[in-house]
N, CA, C and O atoms as a DFTB+ gen file, in Angstrom:
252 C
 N C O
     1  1       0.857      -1.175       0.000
     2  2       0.000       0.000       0.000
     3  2       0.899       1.233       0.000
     4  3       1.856       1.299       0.772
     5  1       0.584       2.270      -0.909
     6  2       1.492       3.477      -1.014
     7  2       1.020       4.205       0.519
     8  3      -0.070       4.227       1.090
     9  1       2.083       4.659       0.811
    10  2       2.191       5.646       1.539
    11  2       0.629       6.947       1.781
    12  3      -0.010       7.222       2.797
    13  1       0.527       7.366       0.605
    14  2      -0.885       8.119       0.650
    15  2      -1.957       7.331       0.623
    16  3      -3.005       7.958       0.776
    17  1      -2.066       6.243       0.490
    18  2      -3.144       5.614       1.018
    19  2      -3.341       5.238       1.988
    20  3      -4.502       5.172       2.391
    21  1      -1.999       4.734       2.961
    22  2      -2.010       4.082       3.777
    23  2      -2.647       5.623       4.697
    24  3      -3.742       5.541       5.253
    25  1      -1.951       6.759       4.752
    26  2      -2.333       8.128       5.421
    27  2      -3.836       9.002       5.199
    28  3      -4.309       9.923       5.865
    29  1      -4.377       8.270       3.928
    30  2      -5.847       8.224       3.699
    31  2      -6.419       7.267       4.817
    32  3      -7.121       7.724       5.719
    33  1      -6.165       6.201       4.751
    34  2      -6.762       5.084       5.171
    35  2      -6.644       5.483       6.675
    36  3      -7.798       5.620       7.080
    37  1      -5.577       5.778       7.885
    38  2      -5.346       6.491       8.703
    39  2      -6.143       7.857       9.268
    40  3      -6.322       8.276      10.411
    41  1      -6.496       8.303       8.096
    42  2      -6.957       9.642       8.457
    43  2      -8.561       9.460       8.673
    44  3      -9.208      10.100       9.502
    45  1      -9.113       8.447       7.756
    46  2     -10.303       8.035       7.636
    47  2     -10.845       7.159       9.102
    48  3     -11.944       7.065       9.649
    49  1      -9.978       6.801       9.295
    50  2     -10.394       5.688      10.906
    51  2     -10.263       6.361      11.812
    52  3     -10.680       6.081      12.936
    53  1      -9.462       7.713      11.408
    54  2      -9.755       8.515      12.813
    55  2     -10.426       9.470      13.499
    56  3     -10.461       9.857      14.667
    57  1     -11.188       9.877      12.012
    58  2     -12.058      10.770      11.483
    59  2     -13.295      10.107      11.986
    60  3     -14.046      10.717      12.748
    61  1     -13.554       8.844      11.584
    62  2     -14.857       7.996      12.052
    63  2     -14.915       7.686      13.322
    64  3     -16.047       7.658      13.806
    65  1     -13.615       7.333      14.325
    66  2     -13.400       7.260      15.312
    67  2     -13.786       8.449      16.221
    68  3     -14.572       8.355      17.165
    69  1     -13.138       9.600      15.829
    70  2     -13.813      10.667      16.519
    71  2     -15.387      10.726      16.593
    72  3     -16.150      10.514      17.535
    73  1     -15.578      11.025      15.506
    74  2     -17.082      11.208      15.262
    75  2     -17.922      10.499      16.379
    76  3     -18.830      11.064      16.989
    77  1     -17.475       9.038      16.610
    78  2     -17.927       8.184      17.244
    79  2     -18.131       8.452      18.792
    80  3     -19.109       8.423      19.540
    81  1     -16.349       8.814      18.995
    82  2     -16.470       9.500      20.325
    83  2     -17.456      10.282      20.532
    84  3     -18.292      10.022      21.396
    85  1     -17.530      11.591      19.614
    86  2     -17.947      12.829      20.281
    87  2     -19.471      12.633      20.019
    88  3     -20.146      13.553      20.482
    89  1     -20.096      11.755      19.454
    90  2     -21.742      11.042      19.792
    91  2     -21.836      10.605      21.337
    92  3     -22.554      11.112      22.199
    93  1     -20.854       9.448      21.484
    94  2     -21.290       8.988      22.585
    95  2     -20.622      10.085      23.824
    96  3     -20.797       9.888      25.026
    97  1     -20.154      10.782      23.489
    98  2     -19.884      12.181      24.802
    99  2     -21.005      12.774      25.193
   100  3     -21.392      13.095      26.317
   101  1     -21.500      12.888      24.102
   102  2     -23.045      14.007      23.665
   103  2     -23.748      12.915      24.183
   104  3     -24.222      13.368      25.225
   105  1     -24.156      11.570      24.069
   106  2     -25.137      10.984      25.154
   107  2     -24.821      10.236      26.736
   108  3     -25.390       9.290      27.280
   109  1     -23.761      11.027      27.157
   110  2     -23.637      11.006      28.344
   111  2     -24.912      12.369      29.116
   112  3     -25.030      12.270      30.337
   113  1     -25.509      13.172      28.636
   114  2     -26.019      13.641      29.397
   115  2     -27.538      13.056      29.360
   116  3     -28.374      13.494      30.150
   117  1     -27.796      12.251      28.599
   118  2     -28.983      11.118      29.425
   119  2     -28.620      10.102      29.598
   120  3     -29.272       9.186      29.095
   121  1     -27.589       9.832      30.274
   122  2     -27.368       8.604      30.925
   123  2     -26.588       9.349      32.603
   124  3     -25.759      10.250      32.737
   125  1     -27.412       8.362      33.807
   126  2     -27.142       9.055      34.991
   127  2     -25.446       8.933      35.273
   128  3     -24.731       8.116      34.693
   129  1     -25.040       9.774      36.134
   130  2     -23.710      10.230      36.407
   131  2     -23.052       9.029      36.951
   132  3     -21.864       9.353      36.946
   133  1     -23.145       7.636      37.493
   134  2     -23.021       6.671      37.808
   135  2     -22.464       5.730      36.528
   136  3     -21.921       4.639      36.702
   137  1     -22.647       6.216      35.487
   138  2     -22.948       4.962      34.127
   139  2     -22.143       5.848      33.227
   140  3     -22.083       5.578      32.028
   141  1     -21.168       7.473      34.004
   142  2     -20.464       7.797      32.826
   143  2     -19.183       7.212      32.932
   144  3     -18.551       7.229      31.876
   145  1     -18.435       6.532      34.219
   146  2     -17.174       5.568      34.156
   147  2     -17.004       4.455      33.363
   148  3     -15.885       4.209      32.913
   149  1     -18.352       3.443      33.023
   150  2     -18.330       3.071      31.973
   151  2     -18.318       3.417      30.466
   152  3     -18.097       2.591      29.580
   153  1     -18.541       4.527      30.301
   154  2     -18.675       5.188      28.659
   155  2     -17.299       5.458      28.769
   156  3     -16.682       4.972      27.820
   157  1     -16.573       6.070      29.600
   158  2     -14.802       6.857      29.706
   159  2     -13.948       5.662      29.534
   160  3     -12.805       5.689      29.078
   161  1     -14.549       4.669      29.911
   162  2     -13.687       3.527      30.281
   163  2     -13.778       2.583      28.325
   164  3     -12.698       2.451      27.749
   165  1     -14.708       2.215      27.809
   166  2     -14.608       2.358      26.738
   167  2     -14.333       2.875      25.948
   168  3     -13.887       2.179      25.035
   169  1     -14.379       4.331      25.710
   170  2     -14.195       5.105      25.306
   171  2     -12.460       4.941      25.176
   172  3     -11.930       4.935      24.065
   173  1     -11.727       4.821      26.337
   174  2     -10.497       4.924      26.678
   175  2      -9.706       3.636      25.630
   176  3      -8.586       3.688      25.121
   177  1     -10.298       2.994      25.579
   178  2     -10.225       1.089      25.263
   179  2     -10.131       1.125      23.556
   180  3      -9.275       0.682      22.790
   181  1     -11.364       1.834      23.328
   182  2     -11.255       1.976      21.807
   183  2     -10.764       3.119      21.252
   184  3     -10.821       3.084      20.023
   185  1     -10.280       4.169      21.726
   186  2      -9.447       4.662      21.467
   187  2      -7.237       4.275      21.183
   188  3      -6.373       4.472      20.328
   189  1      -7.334       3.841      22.160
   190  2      -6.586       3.064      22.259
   191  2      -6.146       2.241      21.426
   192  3      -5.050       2.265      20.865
   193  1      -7.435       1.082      21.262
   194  2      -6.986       0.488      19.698
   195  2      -6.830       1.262      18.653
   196  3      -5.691       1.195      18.189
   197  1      -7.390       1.818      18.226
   198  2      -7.246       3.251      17.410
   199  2      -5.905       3.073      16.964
   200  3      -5.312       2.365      16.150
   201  1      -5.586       4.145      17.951
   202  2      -4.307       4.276      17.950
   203  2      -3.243       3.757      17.834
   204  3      -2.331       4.448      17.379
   205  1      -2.960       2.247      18.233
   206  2      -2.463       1.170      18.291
   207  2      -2.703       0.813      16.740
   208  3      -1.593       0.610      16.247
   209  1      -3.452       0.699      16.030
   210  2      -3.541       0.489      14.895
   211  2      -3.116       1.310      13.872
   212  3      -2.955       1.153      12.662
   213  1      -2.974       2.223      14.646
   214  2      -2.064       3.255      13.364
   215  2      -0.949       3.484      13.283
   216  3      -0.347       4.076      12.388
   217  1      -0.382       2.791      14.713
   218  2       1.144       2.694      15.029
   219  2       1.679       1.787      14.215
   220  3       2.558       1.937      13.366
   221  1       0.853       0.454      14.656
   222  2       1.389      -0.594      13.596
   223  2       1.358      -0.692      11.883
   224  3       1.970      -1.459      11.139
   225  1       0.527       0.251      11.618
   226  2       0.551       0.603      10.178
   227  2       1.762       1.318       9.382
   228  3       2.302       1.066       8.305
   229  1       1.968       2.346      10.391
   230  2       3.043       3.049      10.393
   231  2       4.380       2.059      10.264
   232  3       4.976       1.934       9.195
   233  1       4.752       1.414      11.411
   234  2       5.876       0.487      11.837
   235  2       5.532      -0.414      10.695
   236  3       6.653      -0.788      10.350
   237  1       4.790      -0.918      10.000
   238  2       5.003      -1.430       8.808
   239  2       5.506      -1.616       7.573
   240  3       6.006      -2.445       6.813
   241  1       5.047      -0.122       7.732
   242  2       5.478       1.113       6.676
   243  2       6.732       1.421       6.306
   244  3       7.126       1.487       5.142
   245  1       7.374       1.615       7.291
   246  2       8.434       1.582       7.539
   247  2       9.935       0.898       7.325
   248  3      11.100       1.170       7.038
   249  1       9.064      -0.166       7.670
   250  2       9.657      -2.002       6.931
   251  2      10.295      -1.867       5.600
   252  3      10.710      -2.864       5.010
C-alpha cells in the first residue's frame, strides 16, 4: 500500500473514530452520572486500539 493511502486510510479511521467519540460524549447527558465511568472507560479502550492500529501501520510502513 502506497504511503498516501495508507495516510488516507489512517486519516479516515480517525475521522470515524472521533465522530464516534464525540456522539457517545453528547449521550452522556442522558445517561445518569453513575454509568459515565463506563462510557470513559470504553471510550479509553477503543481509542486506544485506534491508535495502536495506526502505530502498527506506520511500523510497517516503515519495513
Amino acid at each position: 500500500m502506497s504511503d498516501q493511502t495508507e495516510d488516507d486510510a489512517a486519516a479516515g479511521l480517525a475521522e470515524q473514530t472521533l465522530e464516534g467519540t464525540r456522539q457517545r460524549l453528547a449521550d452522556l447527558d442522558g445517561l445518569p452520572i453513575s454509568e459515565h465511568v463506563a462510557v470513559f472507560d470504553q471510550l479509553h479502550r477503543d481509542l486506544s486500539a485506534v491508535l495502536n492500529s495506526i502505530d502498527q501501520q506506520e511500523d510497517q510502513g516503515k519495513s
